[in-house]
C-alpha positions, 0 to 999 in steps of 0.5 A: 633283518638280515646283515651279511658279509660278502669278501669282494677283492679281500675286503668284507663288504655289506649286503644289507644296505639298510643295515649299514646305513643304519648302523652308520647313523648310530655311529654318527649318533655316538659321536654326536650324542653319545652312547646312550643315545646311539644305543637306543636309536640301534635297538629302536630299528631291530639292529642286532646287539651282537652288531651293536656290541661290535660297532661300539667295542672299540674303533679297532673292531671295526673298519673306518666308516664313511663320511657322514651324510646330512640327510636327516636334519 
């Protein structure tokens, strides 16, 4: 699965939509269920550990994320 980055007005932007939701679950995952569990559901759906090492190093790495949807319930 491929996730790149564009730079659109100075900001980094997702192009890979499926992975950027993906990743979003796993962070509403780690909030809800903790890290264990988001971890698991990250690597289930072949989301790269370089992104998953990123995405739970530290909430200064990386940027806010959007409000969660409820679309799995």
């Amino acid at each position: 699965m491929k996730n790149s980055i564009d730079e659109v007005n100075g900001e980094n932007v997702r192009t890979d939509k499926v992975m950027a939701e993906l990743v979003e679950r796993g962070v509403a995952f780690h909030h809800a269920l903790g890290r264990t569990v988001a971890t698991a559901y990250l690597r289930e759906h072949a989301v790269p550990v370089e992104v998953i090492r990123r995405v739970f190093s530290s909430v200064q790495a990386r940027r806010p994320a959007r409000p969660a949807r409820r679309r799995w319930r």
